[in-house]
N, C-alpha and C positions, 0 to 999 in steps of 0.2 A: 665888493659884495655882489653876489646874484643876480638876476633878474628872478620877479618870483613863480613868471613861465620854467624856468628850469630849473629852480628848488621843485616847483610842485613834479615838475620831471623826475627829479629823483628820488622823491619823495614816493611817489608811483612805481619805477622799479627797484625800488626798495620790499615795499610794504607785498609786490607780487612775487617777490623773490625770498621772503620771509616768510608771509602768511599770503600763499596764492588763495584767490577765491575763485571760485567754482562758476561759469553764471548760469544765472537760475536758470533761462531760457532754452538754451541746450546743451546745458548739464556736459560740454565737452571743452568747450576752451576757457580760457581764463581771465576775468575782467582784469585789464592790466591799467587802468585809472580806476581814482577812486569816485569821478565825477560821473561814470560812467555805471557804478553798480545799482541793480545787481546784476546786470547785464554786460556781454562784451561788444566791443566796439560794432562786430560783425552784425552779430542780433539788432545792434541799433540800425544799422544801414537798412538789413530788410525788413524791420517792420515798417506797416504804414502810418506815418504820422500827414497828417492833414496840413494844406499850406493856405487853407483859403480860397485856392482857387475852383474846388470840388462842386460840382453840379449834385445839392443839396436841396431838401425841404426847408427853402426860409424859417418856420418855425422850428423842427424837433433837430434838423441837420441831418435826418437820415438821405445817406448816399440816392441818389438816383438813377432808377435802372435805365438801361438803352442812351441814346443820343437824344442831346435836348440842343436847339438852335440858341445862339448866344442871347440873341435876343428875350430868352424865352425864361432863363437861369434865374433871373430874382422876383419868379413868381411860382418859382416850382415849391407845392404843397402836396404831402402825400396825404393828408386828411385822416389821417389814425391820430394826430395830436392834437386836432380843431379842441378836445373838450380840456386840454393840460392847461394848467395852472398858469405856468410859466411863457416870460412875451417870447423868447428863444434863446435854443441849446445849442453847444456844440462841445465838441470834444479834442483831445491832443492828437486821436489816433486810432485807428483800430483797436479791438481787444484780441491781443493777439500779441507774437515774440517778446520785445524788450518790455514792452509797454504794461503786457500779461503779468509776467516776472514782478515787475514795479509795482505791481497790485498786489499782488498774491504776498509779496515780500513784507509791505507796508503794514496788512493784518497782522503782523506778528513784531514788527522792528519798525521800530517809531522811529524813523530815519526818510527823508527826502534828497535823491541826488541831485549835483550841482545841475546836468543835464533836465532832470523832471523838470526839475523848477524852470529853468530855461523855455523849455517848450511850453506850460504851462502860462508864463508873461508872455510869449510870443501868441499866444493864441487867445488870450485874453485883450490885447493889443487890439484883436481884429474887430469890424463891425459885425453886428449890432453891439459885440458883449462891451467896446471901447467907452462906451458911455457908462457907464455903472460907474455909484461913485461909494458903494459901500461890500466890504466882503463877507459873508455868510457863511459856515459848513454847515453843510445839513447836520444835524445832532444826532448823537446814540442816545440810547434810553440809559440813564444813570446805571444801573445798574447793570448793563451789557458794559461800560465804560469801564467800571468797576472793573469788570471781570477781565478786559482786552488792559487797562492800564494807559488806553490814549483812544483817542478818537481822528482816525484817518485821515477824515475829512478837514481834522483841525489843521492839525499840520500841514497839509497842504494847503490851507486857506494861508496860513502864516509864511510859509513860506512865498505865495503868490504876492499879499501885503508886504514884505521884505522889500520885495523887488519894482513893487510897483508904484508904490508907497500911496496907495488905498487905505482907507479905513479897520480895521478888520473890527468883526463883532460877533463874539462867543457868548454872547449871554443872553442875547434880545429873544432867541428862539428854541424853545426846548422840545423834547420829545415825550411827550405827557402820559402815552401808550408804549408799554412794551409787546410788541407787535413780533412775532416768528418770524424769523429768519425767509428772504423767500429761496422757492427750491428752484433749482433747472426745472424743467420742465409746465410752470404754471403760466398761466396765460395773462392777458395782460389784465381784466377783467377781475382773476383771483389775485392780483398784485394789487389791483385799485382797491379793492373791500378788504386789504390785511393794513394799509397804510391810512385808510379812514379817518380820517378828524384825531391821527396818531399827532399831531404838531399843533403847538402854542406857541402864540409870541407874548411873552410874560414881558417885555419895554417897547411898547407899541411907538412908543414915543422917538427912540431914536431909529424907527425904520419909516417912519412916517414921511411924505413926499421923496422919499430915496428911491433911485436905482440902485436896486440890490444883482450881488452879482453872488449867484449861487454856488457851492463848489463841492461834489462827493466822487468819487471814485470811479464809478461805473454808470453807462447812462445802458441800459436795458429797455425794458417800459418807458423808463421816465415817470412810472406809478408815486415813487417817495420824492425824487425830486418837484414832481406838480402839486404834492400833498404838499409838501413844505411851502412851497410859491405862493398856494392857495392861502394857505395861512397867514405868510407876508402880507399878501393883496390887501386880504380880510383888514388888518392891521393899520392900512393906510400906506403902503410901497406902490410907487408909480409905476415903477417896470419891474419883473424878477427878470433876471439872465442867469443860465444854468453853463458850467463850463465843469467836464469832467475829465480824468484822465482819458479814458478810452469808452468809445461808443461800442457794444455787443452787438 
């Protein structure tokens, strides 16, 4: 019999050799694993995925400009997130190559690669988010859900509880506002007044004294992920932690 490292090997140039995929990233070589789409190997290597050791804003995780002294790293605040919901964020990666691709893909193909997910536990792994002892997606309004046939954010919460073997919890928090899409170009201000008192926690009870461990797709503002936290808190949640694929 096999090992099922070289089943899943042939099983991979099989499936590129029958039905090659395209990767979405740049659209010119070929994802040749299947753990690897919808991106190829190459896209993986240069995108930036985050290891922890990034001179960050303790709370939101945005990157930090210029040279900070070691000493100096776990008190750097960029003070744009002092009023966010949430105790702190961080992300798998830049928005940008493979990571892009995995986003853009995920809105349409309710599918999560073996790799996402990977990076996804490994960065959830890390402090502060290590403490959390419950998993959240931020919710779609029912009827955007409706319309998409899956919620993003779910499946990637499940996937991340697969692996972690966390809690997960779809039902304690809803989205009670159908709220517009936000565009490129709105500021963070018009992102805070569209996501407004958009979220309810309808089982207060099982988020009550939890570290929740928050999970959507894109961390931009942070506007619906603080909306959503806020809400938690409201509810009785000790800590939110926000962990997304990729910070904008």
């Amino acid at each position: 019999m096999w090992p099922a490292r070289q089943l899943d090997a042939l099983y991979d140039a099989t499936l590129a050799l029958v039905y090659p995929m395209r990767c979405a990233a740049c659209g010119v070589a070929s994802v040749e694993a299947r753990a690897d789409a919808p991106a190829c190997a190459a896209c993986w290597q240069a995108t930036t995925i985050f290891t922890g050791d990034e001179t960050c804003c303790r709370k939101c995780g945005a990157l930090a400009a210029g040279d900070v002294p070691p000493e100096q790293r776990a008190d750097v605040r960029c003070r744009r997130c002092d009023a966010a919901g949430f105790t702190a964020a961080r992300s798998v990666g830049k928005y940008e190559g493979a990571l892009r691709a995995s986003i853009l893909t995920l809105k349409h193909e309710p599918h999560v690669s073996a790799r996402l997910g990977r990076l996804l536990f490994d960065a959830g792994r890390r402090p502060p988010l290590d403490s959390a002892t419950r998993i959240v997606p931020v919710p779609l309004h029912a009827e955007r859900e409706r319309e998409r046939g899956f919620n993003q954010a779910t499946l990637l919460a499940r996937t991340l509880a697969t692996l972690s073997g966390l809690p997960p919890d779809e039902w304690s928090v809803v989205r009670a506002k159908h709220t517009p899409r936000h565009r490129a170009g709105m500021d963070a201000r018009a992102r805070r007044e569209t996501v407004e008192g958009a979220f309810r926690v309808k089982r207060p009870r099982l988020v009550a004294g939890e570290r929740i461990l928050l999970i959507d797709d894109v961390l931009t503002t942070g506007a619906t992920v603080s909306a959503c936290a806020q809400a938690l808190k409201d509810a009785g949640a000790t800590e939110v932690f926000v962990l997304t694929v990729a910070q904008a």
